[in-house]
C-alpha positions in Angstrom: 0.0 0.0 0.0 1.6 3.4 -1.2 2.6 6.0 1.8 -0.2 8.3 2.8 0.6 12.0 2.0 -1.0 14.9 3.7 -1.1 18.4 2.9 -1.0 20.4 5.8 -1.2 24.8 5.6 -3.8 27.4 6.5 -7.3 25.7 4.8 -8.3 22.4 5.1 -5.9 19.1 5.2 -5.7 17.1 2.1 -5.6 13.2 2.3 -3.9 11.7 0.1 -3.9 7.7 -0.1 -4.0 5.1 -3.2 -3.7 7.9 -5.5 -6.8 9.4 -4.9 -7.8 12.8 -2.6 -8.9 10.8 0.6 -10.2 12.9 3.1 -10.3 16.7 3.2 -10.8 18.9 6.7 -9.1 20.2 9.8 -7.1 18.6 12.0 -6.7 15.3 10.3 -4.7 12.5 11.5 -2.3 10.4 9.7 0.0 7.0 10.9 3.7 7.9 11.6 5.1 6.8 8.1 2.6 9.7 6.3 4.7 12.3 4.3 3.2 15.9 5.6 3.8 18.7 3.5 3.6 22.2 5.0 1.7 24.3 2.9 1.0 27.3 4.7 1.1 30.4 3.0 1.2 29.0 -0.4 -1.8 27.8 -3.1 -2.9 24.9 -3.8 -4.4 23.9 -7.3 -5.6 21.2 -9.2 -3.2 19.8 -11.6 -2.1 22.4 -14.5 -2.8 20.9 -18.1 -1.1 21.8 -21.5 -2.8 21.3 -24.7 0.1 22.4 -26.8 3.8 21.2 -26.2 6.5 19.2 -28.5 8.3 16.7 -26.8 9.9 15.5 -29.9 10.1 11.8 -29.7 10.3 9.9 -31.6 12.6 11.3 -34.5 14.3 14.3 -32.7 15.3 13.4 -29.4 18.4 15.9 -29.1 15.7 18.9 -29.1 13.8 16.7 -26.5 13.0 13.4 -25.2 9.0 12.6 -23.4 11.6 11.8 -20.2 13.5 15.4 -20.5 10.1 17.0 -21.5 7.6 15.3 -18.9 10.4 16.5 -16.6 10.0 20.0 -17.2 6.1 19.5 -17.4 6.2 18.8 -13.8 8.4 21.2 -12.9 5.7 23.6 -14.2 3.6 22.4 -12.4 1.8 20.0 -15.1 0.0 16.9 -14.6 -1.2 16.3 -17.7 0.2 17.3 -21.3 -0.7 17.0 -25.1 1.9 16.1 -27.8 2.1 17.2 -31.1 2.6 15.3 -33.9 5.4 16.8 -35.9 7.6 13.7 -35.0 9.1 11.3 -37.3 7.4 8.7 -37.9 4.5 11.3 -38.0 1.1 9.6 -35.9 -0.6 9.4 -39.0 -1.2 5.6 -38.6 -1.7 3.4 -35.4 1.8 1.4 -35.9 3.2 5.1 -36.0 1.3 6.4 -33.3 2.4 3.4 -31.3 5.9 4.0 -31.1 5.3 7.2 -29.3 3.1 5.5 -27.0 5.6 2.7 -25.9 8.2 5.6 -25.2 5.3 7.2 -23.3 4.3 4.4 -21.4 7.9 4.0 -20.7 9.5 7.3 -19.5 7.5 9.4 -18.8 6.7 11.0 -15.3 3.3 13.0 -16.0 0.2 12.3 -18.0 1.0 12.5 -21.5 -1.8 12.0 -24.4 -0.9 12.5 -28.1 -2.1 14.6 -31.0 -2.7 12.4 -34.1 -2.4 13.8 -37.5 -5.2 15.5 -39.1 -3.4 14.3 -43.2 -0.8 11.5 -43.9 2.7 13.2 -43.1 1.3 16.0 -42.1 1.4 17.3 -45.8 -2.2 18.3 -46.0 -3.4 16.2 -48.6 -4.6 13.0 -47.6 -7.1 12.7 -44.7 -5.9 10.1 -42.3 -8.1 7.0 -41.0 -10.0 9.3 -38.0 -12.0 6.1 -36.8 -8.9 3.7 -36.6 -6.6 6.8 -34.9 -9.6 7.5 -32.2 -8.9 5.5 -29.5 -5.0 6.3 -29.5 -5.1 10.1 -29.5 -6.6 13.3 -27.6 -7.3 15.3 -31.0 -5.8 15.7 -34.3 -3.7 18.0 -36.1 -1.0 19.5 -37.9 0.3 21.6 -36.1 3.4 23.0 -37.2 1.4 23.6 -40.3 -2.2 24.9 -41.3 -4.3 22.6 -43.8 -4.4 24.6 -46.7 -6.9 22.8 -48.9 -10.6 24.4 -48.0 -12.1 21.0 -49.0 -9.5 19.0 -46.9 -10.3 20.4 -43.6 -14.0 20.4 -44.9 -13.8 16.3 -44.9 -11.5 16.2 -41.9 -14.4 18.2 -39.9 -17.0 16.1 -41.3 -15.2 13.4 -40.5 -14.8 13.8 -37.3 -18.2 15.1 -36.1 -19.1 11.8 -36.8 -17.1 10.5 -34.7 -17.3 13.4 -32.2 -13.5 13.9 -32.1 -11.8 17.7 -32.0 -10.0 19.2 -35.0 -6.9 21.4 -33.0 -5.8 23.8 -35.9 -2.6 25.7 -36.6 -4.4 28.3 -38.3 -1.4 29.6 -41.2 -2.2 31.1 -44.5 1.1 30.4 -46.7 0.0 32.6 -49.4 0.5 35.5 -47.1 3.8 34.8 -44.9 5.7 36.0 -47.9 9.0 34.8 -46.5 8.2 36.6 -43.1 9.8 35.6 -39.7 8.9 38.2 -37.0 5.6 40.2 -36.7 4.7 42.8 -39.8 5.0 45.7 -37.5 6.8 48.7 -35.6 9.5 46.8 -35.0 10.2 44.5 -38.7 9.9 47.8 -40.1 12.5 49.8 -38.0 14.9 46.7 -38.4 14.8 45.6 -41.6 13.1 42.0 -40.9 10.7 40.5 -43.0 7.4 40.7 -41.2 4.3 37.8 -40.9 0.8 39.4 -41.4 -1.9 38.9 -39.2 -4.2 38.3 -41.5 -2.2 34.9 -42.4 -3.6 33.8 -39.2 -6.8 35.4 -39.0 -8.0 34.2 -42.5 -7.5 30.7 -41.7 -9.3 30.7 -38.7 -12.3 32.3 -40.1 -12.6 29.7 -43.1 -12.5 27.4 -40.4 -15.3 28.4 -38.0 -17.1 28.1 -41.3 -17.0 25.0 -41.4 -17.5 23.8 -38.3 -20.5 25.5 -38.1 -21.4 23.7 -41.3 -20.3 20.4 -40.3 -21.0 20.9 -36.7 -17.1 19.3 -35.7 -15.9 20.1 -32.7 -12.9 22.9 -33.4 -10.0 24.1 -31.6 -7.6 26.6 -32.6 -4.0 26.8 -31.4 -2.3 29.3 -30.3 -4.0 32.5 -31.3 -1.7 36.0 -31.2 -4.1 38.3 -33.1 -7.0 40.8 -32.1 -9.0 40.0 -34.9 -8.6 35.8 -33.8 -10.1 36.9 -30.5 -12.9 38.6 -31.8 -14.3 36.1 -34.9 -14.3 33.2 -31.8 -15.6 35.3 -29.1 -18.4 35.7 -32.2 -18.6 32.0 -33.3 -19.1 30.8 -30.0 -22.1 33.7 -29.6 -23.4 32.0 -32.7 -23.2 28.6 -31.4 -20.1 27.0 -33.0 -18.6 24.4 -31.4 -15.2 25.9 -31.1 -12.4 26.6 -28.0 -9.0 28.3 -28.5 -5.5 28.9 -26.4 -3.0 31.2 -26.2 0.0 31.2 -24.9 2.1 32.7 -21.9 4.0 34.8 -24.3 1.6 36.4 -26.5 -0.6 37.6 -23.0 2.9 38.9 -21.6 4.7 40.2 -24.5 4.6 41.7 -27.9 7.0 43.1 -30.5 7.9 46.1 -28.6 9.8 43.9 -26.0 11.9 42.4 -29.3 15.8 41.8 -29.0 18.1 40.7 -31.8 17.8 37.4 -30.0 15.8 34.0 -31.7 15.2 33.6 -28.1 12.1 36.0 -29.2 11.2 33.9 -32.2 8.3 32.0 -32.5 5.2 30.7 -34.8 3.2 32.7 -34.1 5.0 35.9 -33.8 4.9 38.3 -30.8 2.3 41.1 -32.1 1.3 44.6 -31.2 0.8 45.5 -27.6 -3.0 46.1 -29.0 -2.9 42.7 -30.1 -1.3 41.4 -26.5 -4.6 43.3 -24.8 -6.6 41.8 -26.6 -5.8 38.7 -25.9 -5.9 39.2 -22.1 -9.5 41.0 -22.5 -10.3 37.6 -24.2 -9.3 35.3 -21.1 -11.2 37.3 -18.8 -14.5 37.1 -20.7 -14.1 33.7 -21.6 -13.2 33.6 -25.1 -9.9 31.8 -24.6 -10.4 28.5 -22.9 -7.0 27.8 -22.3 -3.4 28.8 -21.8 -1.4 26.6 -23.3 2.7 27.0 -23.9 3.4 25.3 -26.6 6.6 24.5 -25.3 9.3 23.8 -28.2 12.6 23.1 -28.0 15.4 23.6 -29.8 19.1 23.1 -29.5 21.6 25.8 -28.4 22.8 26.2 -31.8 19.4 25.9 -33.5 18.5 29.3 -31.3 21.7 31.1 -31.7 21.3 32.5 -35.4 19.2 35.5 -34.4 15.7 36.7 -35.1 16.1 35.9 -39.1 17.7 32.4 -38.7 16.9 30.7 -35.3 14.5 27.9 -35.6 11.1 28.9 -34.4 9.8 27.9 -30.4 10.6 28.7 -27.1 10.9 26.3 -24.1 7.8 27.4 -21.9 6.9 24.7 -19.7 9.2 25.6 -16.2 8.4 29.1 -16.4 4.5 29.6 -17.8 3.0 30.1 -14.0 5.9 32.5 -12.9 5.2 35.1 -16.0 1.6 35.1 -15.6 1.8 35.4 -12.1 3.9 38.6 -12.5 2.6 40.0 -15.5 -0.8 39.6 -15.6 -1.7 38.8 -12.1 0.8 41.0 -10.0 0.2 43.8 -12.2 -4.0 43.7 -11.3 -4.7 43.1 -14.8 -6.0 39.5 -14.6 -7.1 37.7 -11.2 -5.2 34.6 -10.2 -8.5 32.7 -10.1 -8.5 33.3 -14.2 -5.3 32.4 -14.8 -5.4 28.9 -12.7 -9.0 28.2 -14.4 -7.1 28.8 -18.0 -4.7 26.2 -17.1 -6.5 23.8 -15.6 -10.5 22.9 -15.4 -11.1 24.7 -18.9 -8.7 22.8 -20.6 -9.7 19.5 -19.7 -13.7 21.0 -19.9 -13.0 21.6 -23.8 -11.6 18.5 -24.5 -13.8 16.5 -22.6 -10.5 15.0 -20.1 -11.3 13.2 -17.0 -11.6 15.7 -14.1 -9.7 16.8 -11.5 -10.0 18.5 -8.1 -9.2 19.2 -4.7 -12.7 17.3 -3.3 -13.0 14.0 -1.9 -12.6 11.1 -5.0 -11.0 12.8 -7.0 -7.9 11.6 -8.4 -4.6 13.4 -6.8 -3.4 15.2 -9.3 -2.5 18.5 -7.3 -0.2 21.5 -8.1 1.2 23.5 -5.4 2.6 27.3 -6.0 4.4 29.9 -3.8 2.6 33.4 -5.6 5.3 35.7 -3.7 8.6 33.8 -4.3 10.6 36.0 -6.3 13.5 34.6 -8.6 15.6 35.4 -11.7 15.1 33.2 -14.4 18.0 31.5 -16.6 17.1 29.3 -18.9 20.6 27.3 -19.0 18.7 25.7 -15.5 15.7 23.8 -17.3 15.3 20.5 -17.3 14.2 20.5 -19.8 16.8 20.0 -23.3 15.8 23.7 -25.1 16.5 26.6 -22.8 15.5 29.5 -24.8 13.2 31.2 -23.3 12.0 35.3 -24.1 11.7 35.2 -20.4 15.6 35.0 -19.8 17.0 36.9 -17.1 14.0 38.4 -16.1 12.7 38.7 -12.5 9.9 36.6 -11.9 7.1 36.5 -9.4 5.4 33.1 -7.8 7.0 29.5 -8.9 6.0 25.9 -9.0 7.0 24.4 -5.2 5.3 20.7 -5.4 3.9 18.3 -8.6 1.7 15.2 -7.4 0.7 13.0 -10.1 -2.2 10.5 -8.8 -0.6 11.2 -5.4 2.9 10.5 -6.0 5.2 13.4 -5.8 7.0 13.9 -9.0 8.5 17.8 -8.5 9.4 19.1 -4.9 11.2 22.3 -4.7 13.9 22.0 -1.6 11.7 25.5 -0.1 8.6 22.7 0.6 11.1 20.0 1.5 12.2 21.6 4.4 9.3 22.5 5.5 8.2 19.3 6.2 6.3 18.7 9.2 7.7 16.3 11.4 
């Protein structure tokens, strides 16, 4: 029988015991071989869930392996995580889709459910077999890429309302990137960088809602950076589409006025206008984005160190996602620490229908604990995860990830909530 583990701090005790939330109330008593964690003064939090990271395995394991990457998830604080498919062998079949489920089942130390591919090879051309893929996969997609056919996506979606599975879209125009790397804005102009339109994002997503509102498929669009995004879904879903969206940590906390000549500040999506960033944030407090999500990519040192024009595009997001929302959106009053902590963990598993999590009696354990006033300078080179390149670097951060607990095993412990064992 697994050790019982309490939580211990200013609210109510937390039992711990096969996995599973216990017992919850004051003053409860546990056997001498219990672990008790102190947690007064700090938050506790369901689990926090990622749509959106690459773990890249199988096929490039020296940006990152699901052992490196599951690592870092729970270090973020992440219980549960979902893969994308730009691997090699790409998921498009369930012999493919299998090999990154054996490395899964394997190594890694969170929940980790893949993405399968919306085409064959991810080369938008070819549906893929949605009713044979079902059972192995959380969604599909291409991410990486946007489906440029109209009347491809049209028979993935119909496809797939069928079977009631979720379309998760990288929403890319390539007709209108024009060779850009960086935002089309202030800051391309003033340095001479080819810029990426929002409208090649924008477009996309608006054919889409289209038809999912035709073909009544269940639609959710990645990582959206643009004003105009926010406002066609906060529409659709006043309309009655079924679609839900993320964004991530970067594009609520930065834009292209906080560029460097750095490809630590290169990513696909671009950083936008502070307009665009405001947006954004005005759309997770009313509801319009469901989830944070931060799409964590890695990249190898030398893979990020050809600037802003030749870096390879992603950031490593997962070990610092809490600690920039916490200081710039929450710290600064602009969004409450209730919306942030709903964005990253019931709403994600609501929109894709995951099995629930909580701090109530039943539930399974999967629990997240935070210190909101710790503060710390961040340096990338101190992931644990295989990318460190972060837009983050250097900064000084507010709140961090103290304690993980998958299904009531502790998988992250910071040494600040070790030593504060009770004894």
């Amino acid at each position: 029988m697994a050790q019982d583990l309490l939580l211990r701090g200013s609210g109510p005790d937390i039992l711990i015991r096969d996995g599973i939330i216990f017992k919850t109330g004051y003053g409860l008593s546990v056997g001498p071989s219990a672990t008790v964690l102190n947690t007064s003064g700090l938050t506790v939090s369901p689990g926090f869930v990622d749509l959106h990271v690459h773990f890249r395995e199988p096929g490039y394991s020296y940006k990152e392996t699901i052992l490196t990457g599951s690592r870092a998830a729970a270090r973020g604080g992440y219980t549960t995580v979902c893969t994308m498919p730009n691997l090699k062998p790409a998921p498009d079949t369930e012999e493919n889709i299998s090999v990154q489920q054996s490395i899964i089942d394997r190594d890694a130390v969170v929940q980790v459910l893949p993405y399968a591919c919306i085409t064959l090879g991810r080369q938008g051309v070819q549906t893929v077999d949605f009713a044979s893929l079902k059972g192995s996969c959380v969604a599909f997609s291409d991410d990486g890429s946007g489906v440029q056919d109209r009347e491809v996506m049209r028979q993935a979606m119909r496809e797939c309302a069928a079977l009631d599975c979720i379309i998760a879209a990288h929403c890319e125009d390539n007709t209108l990137l024009h060779g850009g790397y960086i935002h089309k804005g202030r800051y391309a102009a003033a340095h001479g960088h080819k810029g990426i339109c929002s409208e090649s994002e924008y477009a996309q997503i608006a054919r889409d809602l289209e038809l999912s509102a035709d073909t009544g498929c269940r639609y959710h669009v990645c990582h959206i950076s643009t004003k105009e995004s926010v406002e066609l879904i906060r529409q659709a879903k006043r309309s009655g589409v079924r679609v839900s969206c993320e964004t991530a940590p970067h594009y609520l906390c930065l834009c292209e006025d906080d560029l460097q000549e750095d490809g630590r500040f290169k990513m696909n999506p671009p950083l936008r206008s502070a307009e665009d960033r405001d947006a954004l944030i005005e759309g997770l407090k009313d509801g319009t984005i469901d989830a944070i999500a931060t799409d964590h990519a890695p990249h190898s040192l030398e893979e990020k160190s050809k600037g802003l024009e030749f870096s390879a595009m992603g950031v490593s997001g997962l070990e610092c996602a809490f600690s920039a929302l916490n200081t710039f959106l929450v710290k600064t009053g602009k969004v409450e620490l209730g919306t942030v902590l709903r964005a990253l963990t019931d709403s994600p598993r609501r929109v894709f229908s995951l099995d629930g999590r909580s701090l109530k009696e039943g539930s399974p354990a999967d629990i997240t604990i935070l210190d909101t006033e710790c503060d710390y300078i961040l340096k990338g080179d101190e992931f644990l995860s295989k990318g460190h390149s972060t837009p983050f670097e250097g900064m000084r951060l507010s709140g961090k990830v103290v304690c993980t607990i998958k299904s009531g095993s502790i998988v992250w412990a910071d040494d600040s909530i070790l030593s504060q064992r009770y004894e």
